[in-house]
KERO-865805 format. One record per residue (C-alpha): residue in one letter; x, y, z negated. Coordinates in steps of 0.1 Angstrom, whole numbers, padded with zeros to 4 digits, always signed. Example, Ala and Ser with C-alpha at 12.3 -4.5 7.8 and 13.67 -1.06 7.14 Angstrom:
REM residues 2
a+0123-0045-0078
s+0137-0011-0071
***
This chain:
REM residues 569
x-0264-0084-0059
x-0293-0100-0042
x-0315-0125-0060
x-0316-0146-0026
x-0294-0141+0001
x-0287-0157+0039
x-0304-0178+0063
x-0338-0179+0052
x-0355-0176+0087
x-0379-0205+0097
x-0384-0213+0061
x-0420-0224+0054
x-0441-0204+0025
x-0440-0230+0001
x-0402-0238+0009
x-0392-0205+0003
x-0412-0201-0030
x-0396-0236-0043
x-0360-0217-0034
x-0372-0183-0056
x-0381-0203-0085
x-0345-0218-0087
x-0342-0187-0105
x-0364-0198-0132
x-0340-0226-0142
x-0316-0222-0176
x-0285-0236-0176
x-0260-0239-0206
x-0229-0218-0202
x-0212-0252-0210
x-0223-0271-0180
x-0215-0266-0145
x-0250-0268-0139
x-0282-0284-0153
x-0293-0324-0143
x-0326-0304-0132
x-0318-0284-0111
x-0295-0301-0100
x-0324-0323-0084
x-0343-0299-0073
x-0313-0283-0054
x-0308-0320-0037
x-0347-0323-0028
x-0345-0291-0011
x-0314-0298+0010
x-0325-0331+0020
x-0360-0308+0029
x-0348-0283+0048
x-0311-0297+0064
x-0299-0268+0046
x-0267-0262+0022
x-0286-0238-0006
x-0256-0221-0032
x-0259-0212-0070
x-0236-0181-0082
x-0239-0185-0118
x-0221-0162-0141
x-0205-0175-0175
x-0235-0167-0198
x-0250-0196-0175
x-0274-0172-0155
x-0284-0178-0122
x-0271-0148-0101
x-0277-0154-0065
x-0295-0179-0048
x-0279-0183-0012
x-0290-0202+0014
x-0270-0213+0043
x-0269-0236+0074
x-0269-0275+0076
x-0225-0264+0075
x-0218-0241+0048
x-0225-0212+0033
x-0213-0176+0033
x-0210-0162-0001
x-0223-0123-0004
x-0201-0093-0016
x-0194-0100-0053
x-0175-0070-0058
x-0199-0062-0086
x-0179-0084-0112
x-0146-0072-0115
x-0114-0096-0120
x-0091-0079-0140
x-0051-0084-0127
x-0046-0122-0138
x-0084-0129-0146
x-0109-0149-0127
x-0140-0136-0111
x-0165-0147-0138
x-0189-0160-0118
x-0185-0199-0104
x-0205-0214-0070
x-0223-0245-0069
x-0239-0252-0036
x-0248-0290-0018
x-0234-0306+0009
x-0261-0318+0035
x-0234-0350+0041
x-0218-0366+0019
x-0185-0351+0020
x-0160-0336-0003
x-0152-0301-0007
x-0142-0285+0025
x-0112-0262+0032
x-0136-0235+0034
x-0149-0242-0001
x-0111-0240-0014
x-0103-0206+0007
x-0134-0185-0008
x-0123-0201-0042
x-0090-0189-0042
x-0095-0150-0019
x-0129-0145-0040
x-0112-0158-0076
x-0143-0177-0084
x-0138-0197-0119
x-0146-0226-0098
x-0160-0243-0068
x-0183-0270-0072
x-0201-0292-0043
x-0227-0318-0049
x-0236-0344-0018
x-0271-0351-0010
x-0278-0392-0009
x-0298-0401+0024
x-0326-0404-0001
x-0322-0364-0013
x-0311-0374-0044
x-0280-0360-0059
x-0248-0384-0050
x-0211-0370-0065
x-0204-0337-0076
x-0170-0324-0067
x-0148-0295-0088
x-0120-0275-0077
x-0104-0246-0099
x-0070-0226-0087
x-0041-0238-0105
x-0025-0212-0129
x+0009-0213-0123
x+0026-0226-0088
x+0027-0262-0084
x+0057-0278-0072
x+0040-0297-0046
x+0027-0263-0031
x-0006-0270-0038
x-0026-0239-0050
x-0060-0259-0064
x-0067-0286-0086
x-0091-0312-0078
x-0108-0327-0104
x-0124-0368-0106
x-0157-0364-0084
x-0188-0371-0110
x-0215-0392-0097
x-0248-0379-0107
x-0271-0412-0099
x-0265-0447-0100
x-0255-0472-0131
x-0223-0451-0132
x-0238-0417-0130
x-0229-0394-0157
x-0247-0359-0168
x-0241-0326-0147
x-0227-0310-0180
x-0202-0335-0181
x-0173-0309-0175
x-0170-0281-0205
x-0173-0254-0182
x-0167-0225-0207
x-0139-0243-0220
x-0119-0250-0187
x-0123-0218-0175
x-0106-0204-0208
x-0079-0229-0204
x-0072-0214-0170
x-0069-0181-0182
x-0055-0191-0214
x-0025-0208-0189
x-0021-0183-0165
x-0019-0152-0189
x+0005-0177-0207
x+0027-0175-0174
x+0026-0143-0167
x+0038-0135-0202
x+0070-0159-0199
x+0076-0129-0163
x+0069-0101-0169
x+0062-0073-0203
x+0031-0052-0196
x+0039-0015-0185
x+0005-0003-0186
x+0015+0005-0146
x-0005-0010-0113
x+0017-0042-0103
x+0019-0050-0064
x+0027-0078-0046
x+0048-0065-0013
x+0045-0086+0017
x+0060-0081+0051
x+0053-0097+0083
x+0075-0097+0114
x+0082-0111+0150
x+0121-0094+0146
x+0150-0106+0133
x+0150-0111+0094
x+0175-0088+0083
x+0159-0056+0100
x+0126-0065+0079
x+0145-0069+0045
x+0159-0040+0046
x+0123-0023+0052
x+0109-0043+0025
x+0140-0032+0001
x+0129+0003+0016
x+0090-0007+0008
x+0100-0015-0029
x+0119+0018-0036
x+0089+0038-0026
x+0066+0015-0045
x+0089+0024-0079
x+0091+0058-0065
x+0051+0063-0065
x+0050+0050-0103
x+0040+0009-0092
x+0061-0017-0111
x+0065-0044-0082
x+0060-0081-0092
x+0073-0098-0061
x+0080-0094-0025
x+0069-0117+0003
x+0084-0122+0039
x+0067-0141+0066
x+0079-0142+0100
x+0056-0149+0129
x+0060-0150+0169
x+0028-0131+0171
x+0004-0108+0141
x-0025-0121+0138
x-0045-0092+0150
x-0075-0096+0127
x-0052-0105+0093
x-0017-0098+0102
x-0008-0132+0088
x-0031-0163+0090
x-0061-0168+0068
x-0042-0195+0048
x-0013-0175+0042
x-0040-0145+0029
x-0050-0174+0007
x-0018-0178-0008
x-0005-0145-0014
x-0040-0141-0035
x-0030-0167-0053
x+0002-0159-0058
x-0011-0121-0069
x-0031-0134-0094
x-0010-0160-0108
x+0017-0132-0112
x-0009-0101-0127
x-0009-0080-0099
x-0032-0057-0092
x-0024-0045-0057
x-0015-0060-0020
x+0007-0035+0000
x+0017-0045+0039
x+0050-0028+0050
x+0034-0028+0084
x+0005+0002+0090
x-0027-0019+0091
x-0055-0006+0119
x-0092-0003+0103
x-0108-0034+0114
x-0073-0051+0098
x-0083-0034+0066
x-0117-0044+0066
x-0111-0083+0075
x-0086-0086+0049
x-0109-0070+0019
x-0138-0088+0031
x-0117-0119+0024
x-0097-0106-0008
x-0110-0089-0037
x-0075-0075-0045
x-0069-0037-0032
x-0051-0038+0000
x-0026-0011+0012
x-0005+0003+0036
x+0029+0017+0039
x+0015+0046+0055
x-0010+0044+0026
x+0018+0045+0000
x+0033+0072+0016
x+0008+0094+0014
x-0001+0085-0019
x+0036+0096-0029
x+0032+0130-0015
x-0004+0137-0029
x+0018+0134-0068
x+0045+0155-0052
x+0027+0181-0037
x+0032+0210-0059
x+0027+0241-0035
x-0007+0249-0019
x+0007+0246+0016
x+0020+0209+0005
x-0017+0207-0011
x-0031+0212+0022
x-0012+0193+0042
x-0014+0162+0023
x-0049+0167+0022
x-0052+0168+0059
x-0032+0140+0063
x-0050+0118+0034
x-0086+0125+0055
x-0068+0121+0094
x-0062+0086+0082
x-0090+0076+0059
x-0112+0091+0086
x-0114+0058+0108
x-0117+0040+0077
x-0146+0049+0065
x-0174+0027+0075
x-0207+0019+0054
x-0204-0005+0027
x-0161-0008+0031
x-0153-0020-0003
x-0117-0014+0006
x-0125+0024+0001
x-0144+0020-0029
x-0116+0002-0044
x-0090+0030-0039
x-0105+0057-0044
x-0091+0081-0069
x-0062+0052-0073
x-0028+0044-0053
x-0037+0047-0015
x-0065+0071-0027
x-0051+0101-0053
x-0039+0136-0050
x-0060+0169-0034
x-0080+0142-0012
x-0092+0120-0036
x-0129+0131-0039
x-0133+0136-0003
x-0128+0103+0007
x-0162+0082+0003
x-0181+0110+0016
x-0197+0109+0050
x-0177+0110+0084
x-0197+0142+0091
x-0185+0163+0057
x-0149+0145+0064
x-0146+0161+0094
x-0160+0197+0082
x-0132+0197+0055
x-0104+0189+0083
x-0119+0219+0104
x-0112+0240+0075
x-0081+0227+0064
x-0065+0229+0101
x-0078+0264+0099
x-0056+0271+0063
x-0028+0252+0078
x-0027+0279+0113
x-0029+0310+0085
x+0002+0290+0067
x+0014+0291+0103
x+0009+0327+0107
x+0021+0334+0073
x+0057+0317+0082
x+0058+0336+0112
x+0055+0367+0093
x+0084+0356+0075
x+0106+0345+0100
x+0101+0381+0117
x+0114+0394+0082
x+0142+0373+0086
x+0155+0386+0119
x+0151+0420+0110
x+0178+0411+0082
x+0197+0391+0107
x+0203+0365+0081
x+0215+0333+0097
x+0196+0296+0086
x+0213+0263+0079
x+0183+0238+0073
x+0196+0205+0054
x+0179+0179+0068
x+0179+0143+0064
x+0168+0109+0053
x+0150+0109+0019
x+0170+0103-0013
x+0201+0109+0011
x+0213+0141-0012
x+0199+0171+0000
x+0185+0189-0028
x+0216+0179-0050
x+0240+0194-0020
x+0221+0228-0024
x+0217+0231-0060
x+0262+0221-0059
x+0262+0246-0030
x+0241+0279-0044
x+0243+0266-0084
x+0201+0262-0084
x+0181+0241-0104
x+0159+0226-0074
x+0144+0189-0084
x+0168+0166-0075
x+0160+0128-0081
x+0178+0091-0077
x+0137+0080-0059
x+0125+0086-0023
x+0108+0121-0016
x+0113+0139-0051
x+0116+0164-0024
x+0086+0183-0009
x+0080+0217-0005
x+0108+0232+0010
x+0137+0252-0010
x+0158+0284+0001
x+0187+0296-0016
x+0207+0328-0004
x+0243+0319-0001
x+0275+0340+0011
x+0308+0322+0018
x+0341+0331+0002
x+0345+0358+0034
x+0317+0381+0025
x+0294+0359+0052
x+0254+0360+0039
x+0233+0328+0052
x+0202+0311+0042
x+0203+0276+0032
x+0167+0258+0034
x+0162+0222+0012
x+0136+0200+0037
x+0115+0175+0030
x+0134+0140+0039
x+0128+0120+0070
x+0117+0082+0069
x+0114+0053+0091
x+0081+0050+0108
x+0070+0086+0089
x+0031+0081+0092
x+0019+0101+0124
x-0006+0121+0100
x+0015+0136+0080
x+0038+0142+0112
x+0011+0161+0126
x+0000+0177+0089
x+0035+0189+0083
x+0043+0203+0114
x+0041+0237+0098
x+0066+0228+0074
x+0089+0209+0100
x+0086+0241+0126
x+0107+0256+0099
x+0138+0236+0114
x+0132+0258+0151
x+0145+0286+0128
x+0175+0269+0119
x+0212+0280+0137
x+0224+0250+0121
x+0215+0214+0109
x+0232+0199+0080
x+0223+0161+0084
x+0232+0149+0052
x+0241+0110+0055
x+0239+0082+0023
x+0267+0063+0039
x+0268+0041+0001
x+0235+0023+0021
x+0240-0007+0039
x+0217+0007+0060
x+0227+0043+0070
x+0230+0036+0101
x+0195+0027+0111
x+0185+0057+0089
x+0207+0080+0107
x+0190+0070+0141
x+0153+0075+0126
x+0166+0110+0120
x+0179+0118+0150
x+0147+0101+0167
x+0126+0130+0144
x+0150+0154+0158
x+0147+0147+0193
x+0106+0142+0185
x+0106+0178+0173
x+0129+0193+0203
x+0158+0202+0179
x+0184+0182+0193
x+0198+0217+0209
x+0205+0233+0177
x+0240+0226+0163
x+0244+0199+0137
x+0271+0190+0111
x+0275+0155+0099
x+0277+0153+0060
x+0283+0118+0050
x+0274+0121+0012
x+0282+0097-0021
x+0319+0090-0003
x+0329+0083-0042
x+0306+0051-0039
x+0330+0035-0014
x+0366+0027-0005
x+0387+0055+0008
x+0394+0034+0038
x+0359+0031+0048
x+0350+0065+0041
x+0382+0076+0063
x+0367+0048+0090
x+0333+0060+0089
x+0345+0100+0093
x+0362+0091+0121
x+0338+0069+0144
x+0309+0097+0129
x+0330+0127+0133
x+0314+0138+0095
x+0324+0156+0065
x+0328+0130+0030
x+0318+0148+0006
x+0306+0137-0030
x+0273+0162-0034
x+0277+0166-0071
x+0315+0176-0067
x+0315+0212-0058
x+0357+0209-0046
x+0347+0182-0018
x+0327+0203-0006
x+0356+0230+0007
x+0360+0217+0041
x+0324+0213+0049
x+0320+0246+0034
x+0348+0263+0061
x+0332+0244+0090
x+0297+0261+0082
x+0311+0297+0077
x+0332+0290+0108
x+0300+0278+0131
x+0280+0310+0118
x+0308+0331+0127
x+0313+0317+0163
x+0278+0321+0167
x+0279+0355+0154
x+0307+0364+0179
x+0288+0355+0209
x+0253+0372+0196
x+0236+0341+0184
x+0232+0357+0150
x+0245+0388+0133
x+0260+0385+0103
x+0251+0408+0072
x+0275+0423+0051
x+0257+0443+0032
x+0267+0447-0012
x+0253+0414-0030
x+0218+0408-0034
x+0201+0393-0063
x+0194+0361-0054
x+0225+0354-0038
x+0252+0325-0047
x+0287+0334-0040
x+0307+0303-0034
x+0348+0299-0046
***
């Protein structure tokens, strides 16, 4: 951090040499600042129509000098000190007030996105001496008036009733604060040792569509290993394009991540670059995305080196934009939630390398390409036909082919345990041999990178001679899932290839719902884990092969078993 920082232009030689020295003042870790300098910041003020600012860390050493204009100031990066999740900054600002006003709403909003352990403003008396001092500190625990600061009894600093600058035990309040608010957050939560988020939502729709998002937004949070503290919903005629909410709101939700320990902001809206970099100028807390979550998700799962390269590609697509000099938004994530997985130490490189490695990654993705190719002319010599289970994620899949074929693939109760693509050989109880592929599951709002990065894996599906669409109709909102499937469908020209409805975990509901559901849907219930449900949807797939196979869509082979096939009874 710079010694002296801001708006120094027009300062005369001597001026600016009486500013420098301010450096040379002590001041007790106790006090809130020294009588002394003190004065000589008032003298100075009243000199130059200037407000000068003091960052003063708790050992009681003068930081940064800042200097700003006869309005405010504008306090520099402090990213430097770290605030642990439910810790202050360590570093306070004093600064002066040319007039003799109290602390301004500006004052309060730097206090509370920038975690200072407090805000202090002295006013300049028309003379240039030093009139009240003024102290505000965020309040540790959420009032009931709403308020988020706490004001304390202005201290005059001249005049019969003055008192000394060190009249507040700085070191002491500030532990109190901490002492409170770590008090707080013990009566909530028990640490996990996990990142904790705060998950806010914004929307001009009607509410119910953005809880069930956010509900969506918290199951991928727990999915990605983040213990969420609390969600937030605001809604808004219009996003604010440079914040998404308002600055005041961005001021409360800081507060109200640090007065409940989290470590992390994530938006269930996608938030452009500049959004990124307005917010994280104003908040030290690391800021994420949905899309940013997503990602994250897929850089644990990807187990494969085509999933390695594709989530790699898609990490550097969208950090690409990103990365602009001195964005502390990156620093913050890298190699942490938003930053991790094959990508991780390629994103706070330069734009220029960035781009090499997405040259060369494209170029491994079009020899996965040709690779799948190769195997898909394999696969018609053998005249095997596909059925590709597709779907939304968590819906079932993988536990409807390890019931179907008796496999072992992962199959988890969390959002995209799924990601590198399964097949299983499988003949049907009249000698009919068919592939059956496992796909990675669909989402709402599926981030355009990885669109693009998994296309590969998604061109699989053009191979299919039937689609399984296997439906969670236990979710309240199946519905809306079912038509951000079918929208991927159509997006990827599949909506020609013929599809079966499979409306999975039927034992989660009333057998007069599942009956009403079948028939509005025109699905199959099944119960995924229960291999006997499965007999009907099991005839309609060997029946749909064989049709096709009668009019030369696909040839079905007969040939004696082979080793890797599942015979199903």
């Amino acid at each position: 951090m710079k010694k002296l920082y801001g708006n120094t232009g027009g300062l005369k030689a001597t001026q600016l040499r009486r500013i420098e020295n301010l450096h040379h003042h002590r001041i007790s870790p106790e006090s809130v600042v020294s009588m002394q300098l003190t004065e000589e910041l008032c003298a100075l003020t009243h000199e130059i129509r200037r407000q000068i600012g003091l960052l003063i860390d708790r050992s009681g050493k003068l930081v940064t000098v800042i200097v700003g204009d006869h309005r405010k100031i504008d306090i520099p990066d402090t990213s430097d000190y770290k605030a642990p999740p439910g810790r202050l900054k360590g570093i306070r600002c004093v600064h002066t007030h040319v007039k003799e006003e109290e602390l301004t709403k500006d004052d309060l909003t730097d206090l509370s996105l920038l975690r200072l352990d407090l805000m202090a403003a002295i006013t300049v008396a028309p003379d240039g001496k030093p009139g009240f001092m003024h102290i505000a500190h965020i309040l540790p625990q959420p009032a009931k008036s709403g308020e988020q600061h706490r004001l304390l009894t202005p201290t005059p600093l001249s005049g019969p009733a003055s008192g000394p600058a060190a009249d507040v035990d700085c070191l002491e309040l500030i532990r109190a604060i901490e002492d409170e608010l770590s008090h707080y957050q013990g009566l909530r939560r028990v640490d996990t040792g996990k990142e904790r988020a705060l998950l806010v939502s914004v929307t001009t729709q009607p509410k119910h569509h953005a809880i069930a998002s956010l509900e969506e937004l918290t199951e991928l949070a727990r999915s990605c290993g983040i213990e969420v503290i609390d969600t937030v919903l605001q809604s808004r005629k219009k996003i604010n394009p440079r914040f998404v909410v308002g600055t005041g709101k961005l001021e409360e939700l800081t507060i109200h991540a640090m007065q409940c320990g989290a470590s992390l902001i994530i938006f269930d809206q996608e938030l452009n670059p500049s959004q990124i970099k307005e917010i994280t100028d104003l908040t030290e807390f690391k800021v994420i995305d949905r899309t940013q979550l997503i990602l994250d998700i897929f850089a644990q799962r990807a187990t494969s080196r085509d999933g390695k390269i594709q989530v790699e590609l898609a990490q550097l697509k969208y950090m690409l934009p990103r990365l602009a000099t001195k964005n502390t938004a990156m620093s913050r994530l890298t190699g942490g939630i938003g930053g991790r997985g094959p990508g991780e130490t390629k994103l706070e490189i330069n734009r220029r390398r960035v781009r090499d490695r997405i040259t060369r990654l494209e170029k491994s993705l079009e020899n996965v390409k040709k690779h799948r190719g190769r195997q898909k002319a394999k696969r018609t010599r053998n005249r095997l036909p596909v059925i590709s289970i597709i779907g939304y994620t968590n819906a079932g899949k993988s536990t409807l082919l390890n019931t179907m074929t008796n496999s072992d693939v992962l199959a988890e109760s969390r959002l995209f345990a799924t990601l590198d693509p399964s097949s299983r050989r499988l003949r049907f109880p009249r000698d009919t041999d068919v592939i059956i592929t496992d796909t990675v599951g669909f989402i709402k709002d599926l981030p355009r990178e990885l669109k693009v990065a998994f296309r590969a894996t998604l061109e699989e599906l053009e191979n299919a001679d039937i689609l399984l669409h296997v439906i969670d109709i236990s979710n309240p909102a199946y519905e809306s899932q079912v038509e951000s499937v079918e929208s991927i469908i159509e997006e990827l020209g599949l909506e020609d290839i013929p599809l079966i409805l499979v409306l999975n975990k039927a034992d989660k509901l009333a057998k007069t719902t599942v009956d009403q559901v079948a028939a509005q849907t025109g699905g199959f219930p099944i119960c995924a884990k229960d291999s006997k449900s499965l007999h009907p949807l099991i005839d309609k797939m060997e029946a749909m092969v064989n049709a096709n196979a009668s009019v030369g869509t696909v040839t079905v082979d007969r040939s004696p078993g082979h080793p890797e096939t599942t015979v199903y009874h």
